[in-house]
C-alpha positions in Angstrom: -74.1 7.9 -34.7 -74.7 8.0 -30.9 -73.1 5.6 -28.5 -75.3 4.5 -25.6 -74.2 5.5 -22.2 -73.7 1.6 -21.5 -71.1 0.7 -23.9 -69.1 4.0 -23.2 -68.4 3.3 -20.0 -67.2 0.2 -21.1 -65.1 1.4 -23.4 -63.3 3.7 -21.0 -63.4 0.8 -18.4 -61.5 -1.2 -21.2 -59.2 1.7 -22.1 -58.4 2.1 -18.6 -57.8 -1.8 -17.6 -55.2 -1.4 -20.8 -53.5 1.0 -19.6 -53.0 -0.3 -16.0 -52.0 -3.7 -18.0 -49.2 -1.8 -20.4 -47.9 0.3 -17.8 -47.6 -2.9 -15.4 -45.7 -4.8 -18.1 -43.4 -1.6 -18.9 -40.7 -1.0 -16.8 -37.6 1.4 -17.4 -34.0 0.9 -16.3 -31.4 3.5 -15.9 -27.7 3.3 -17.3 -26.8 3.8 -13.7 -28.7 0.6 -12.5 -29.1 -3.1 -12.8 -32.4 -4.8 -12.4 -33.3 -7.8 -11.1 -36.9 -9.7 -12.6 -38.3 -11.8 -9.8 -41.4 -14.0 -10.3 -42.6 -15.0 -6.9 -39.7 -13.7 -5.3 -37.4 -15.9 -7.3 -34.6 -14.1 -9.6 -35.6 -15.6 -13.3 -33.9 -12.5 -15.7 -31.8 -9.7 -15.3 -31.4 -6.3 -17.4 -28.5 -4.3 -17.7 -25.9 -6.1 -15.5 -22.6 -4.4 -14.6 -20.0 -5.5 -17.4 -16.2 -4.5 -17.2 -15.2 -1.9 -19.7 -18.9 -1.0 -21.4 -19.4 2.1 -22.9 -21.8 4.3 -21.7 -24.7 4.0 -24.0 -24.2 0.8 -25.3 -25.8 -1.1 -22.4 -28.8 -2.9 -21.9 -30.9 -0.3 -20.6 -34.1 1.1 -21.6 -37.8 -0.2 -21.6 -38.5 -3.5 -21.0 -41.2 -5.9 -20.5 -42.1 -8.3 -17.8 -45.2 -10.2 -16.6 -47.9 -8.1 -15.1 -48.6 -9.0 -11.2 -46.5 -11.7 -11.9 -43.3 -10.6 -11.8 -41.9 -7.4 -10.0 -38.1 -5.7 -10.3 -35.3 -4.4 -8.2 -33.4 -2.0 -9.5 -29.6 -2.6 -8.4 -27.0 0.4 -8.5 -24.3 -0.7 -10.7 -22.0 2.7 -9.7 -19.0 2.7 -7.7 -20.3 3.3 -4.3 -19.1 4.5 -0.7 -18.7 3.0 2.3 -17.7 4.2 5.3 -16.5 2.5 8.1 -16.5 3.6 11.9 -13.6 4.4 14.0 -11.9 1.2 15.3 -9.8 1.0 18.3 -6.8 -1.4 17.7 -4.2 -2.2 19.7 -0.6 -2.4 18.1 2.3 -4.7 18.7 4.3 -2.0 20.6 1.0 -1.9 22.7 -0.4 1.1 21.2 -3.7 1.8 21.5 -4.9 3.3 17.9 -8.1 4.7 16.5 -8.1 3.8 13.2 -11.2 5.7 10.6 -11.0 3.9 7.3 -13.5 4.1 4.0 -14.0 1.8 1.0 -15.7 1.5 -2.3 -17.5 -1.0 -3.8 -19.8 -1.8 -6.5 -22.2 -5.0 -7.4 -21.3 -7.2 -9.7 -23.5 -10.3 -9.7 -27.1 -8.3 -8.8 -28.6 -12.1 -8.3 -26.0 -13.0 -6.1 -26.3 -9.7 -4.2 -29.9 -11.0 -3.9 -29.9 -14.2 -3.2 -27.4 -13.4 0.0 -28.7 -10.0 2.1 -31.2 -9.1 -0.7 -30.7 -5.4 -0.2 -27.7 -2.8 -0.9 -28.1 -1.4 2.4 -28.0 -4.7 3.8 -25.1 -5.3 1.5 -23.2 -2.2 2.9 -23.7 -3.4 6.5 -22.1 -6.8 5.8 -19.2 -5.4 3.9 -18.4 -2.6 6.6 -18.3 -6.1 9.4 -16.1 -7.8 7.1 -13.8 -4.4 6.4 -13.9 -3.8 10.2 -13.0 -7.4 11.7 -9.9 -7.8 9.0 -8.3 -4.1 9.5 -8.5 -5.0 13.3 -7.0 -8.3 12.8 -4.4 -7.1 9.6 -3.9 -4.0 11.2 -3.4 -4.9 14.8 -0.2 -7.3 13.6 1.8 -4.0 12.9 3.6 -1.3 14.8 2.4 2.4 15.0 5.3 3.5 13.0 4.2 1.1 9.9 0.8 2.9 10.0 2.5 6.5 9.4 4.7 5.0 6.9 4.9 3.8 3.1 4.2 0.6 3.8 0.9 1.3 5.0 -0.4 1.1 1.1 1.0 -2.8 0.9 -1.3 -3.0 4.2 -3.9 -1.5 2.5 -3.4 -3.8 -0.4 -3.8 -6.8 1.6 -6.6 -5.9 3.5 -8.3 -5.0 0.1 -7.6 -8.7 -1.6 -9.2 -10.6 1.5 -11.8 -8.2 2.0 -12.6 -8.6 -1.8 -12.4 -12.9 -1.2 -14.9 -12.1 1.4 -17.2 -9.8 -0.8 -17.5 -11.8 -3.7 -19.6 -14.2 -1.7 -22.3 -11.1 -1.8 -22.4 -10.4 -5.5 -19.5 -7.4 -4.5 -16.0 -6.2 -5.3 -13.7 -4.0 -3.4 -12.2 -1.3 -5.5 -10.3 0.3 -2.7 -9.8 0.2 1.1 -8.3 3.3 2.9 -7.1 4.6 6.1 -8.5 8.0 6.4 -7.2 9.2 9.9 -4.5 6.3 12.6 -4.4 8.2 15.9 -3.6 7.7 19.3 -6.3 8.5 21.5 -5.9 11.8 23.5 -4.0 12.1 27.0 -1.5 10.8 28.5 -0.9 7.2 25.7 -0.5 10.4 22.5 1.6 12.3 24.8 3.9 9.3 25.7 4.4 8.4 21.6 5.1 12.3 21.0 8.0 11.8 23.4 9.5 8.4 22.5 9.5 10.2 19.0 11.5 13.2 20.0 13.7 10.7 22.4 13.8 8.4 18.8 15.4 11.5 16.4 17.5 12.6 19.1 19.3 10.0 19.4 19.3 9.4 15.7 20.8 13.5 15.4 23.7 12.5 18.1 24.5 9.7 16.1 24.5 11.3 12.8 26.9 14.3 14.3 29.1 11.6 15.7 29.5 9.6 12.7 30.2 13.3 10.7 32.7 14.2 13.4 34.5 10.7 13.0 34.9 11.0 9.8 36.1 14.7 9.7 39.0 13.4 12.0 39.9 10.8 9.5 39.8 13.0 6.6 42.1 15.6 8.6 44.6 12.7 9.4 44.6 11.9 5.8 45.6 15.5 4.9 48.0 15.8 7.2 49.2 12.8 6.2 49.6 13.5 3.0 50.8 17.0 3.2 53.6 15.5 5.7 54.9 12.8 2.3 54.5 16.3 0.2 56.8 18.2 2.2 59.3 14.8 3.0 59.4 14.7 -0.4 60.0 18.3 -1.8 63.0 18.5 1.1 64.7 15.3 -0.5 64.4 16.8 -3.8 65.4 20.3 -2.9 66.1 21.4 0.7 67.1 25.0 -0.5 63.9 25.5 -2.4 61.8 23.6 0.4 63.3 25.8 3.3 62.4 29.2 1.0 58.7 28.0 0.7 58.6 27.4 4.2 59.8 30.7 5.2 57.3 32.3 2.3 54.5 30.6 3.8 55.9 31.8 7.3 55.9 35.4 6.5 52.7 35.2 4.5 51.0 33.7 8.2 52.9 36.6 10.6 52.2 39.4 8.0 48.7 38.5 7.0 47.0 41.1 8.6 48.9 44.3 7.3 49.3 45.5 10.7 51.7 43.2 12.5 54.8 44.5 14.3 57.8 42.3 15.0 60.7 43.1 17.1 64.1 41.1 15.8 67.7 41.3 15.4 68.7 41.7 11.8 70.7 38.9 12.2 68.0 36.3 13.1 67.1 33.4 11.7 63.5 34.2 10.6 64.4 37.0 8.5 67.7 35.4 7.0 65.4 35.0 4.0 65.2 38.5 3.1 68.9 39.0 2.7 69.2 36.6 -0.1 71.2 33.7 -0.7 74.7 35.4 -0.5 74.5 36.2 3.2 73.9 32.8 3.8 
């Protein structure tokens, strides 16, 4: 059986209007993305949509259908995603000029939302790093330079984070973490000046630490002696004899300590009356 010429073409004119027809109403979304069906522009269905704790696998995507030249989709990353912000220049409560470089990361959460407010994730991104930038130089200009370099600089962090997140989820966004990456002062003469008050700062701190230690050692000292002094009053009342032989032990032991010391007495004299025992006293 032979087919005209004719009706072939049409055939293969139908065939091919198909498949133009299937593969508009086909569309494929990654587990990596949202999407967003708009008809006319208008959100009316989404696929996939980020959900807290879902295991990879067990989302919604795949193949899906949707009106052809009707309806088109955005596809919506639903990762955690960087943002980084630039330098800032802040100016401290002790009048510190700082350069602050600080990062974020976010992911979308309400894709319609997202949509519906700056449409894009880049335009997303630029409205989050604004809102990141005006509250670390408000939060962050409320501090002294010292907080910056110190532990409490994560309960800064922390803060900025929850308001920056109030402000985000107006966008379809939320903040996973805010960081400082880099607080400097700016080179010359303002980094220079800092460097000193800090060496000025643990100076002083050292001279009052070796004060205090020195203080203390005198007190301790008085306190021995003190109570060396009752020892001694006390082993005299109980036995002067006794008490006047340790004394003269602990005399000879300090004279004769080096093995090498020559003395020049009388062999009556009192220091040595020790050494002819207790009948020639």
């Amino acid at each position: 059986m032979t087919i005209e010429p004719r009706r072939l073409a049409t055939l293969g004119l139908g065939g091919l209007l198909l498949l133009i027809l299937l593969s508009s109403s086909l569309f494929r979304v990654p587990e990596h993305q949202q999407a967003i069906i708009l008809q006319l522009s208008k959100p009316v269905a989404t696929v996939n949509t980020y959900e807290p704790n879902e295991v990879f696998g067990r989302t919604g995507a795949g193949l899906m259908w949707k009106i052809p030249f009707l309806q088109e989709v955005l596809l919506v990353d639903k990762r955690i995603l960087s943002l980084d912000v630039p330098p800032q220049t802040v100016l401290s409560t002790d009048q510190l000029r700082l350069v602050v470089d600080a990062f974020a990361r976010f992911r979308v959460v309400d894709p319609v939302r997202m949509y519906q407010t700056v449409r894009t994730e880049e335009r997303l991104a630029e409205e989050l790093s604004r809102i990141l930038t005006s509250l670390m130089r408000n939060e962050l200009g409320k501090q002294r330079f010292d907080t910056l370099l110190s532990p409490e600089r994560g309960q800064l962090m922390e803060a900025i984070q929850a308001n920056v997140n109030r402000a985000a989820a107006a966008y379809g966004a939320e903040i996973i973490d805010v960081r400082i990456k880099r607080a400097d002062l700016p080179p010359g003469s303002p980094l220079e000046a800092a460097y000193e008050r800090m060496r000025t700062a643990r100076q002083e701190e050292a001279l009052a630490i070796r004060a205090q230690g020195a203080k203390d050692a005198q007190i301790i000292r008085a306190e021995a002696d003190a109570a060396a002094a009752r020892t001694y009053a006390e082993s005299f009342g109980k036995d002067p004899e006794f008490y006047a032989f340790w004394r003269a032990m602990q005399a000879y032991r300090t004279t004769f300590a080096e093995g090498n010391t020559t003395v020049v007495l009388s062999p009556d004299s009192e220091f040595l009356r020790e050494f002819e025992g207790r009948r020639a006293r």
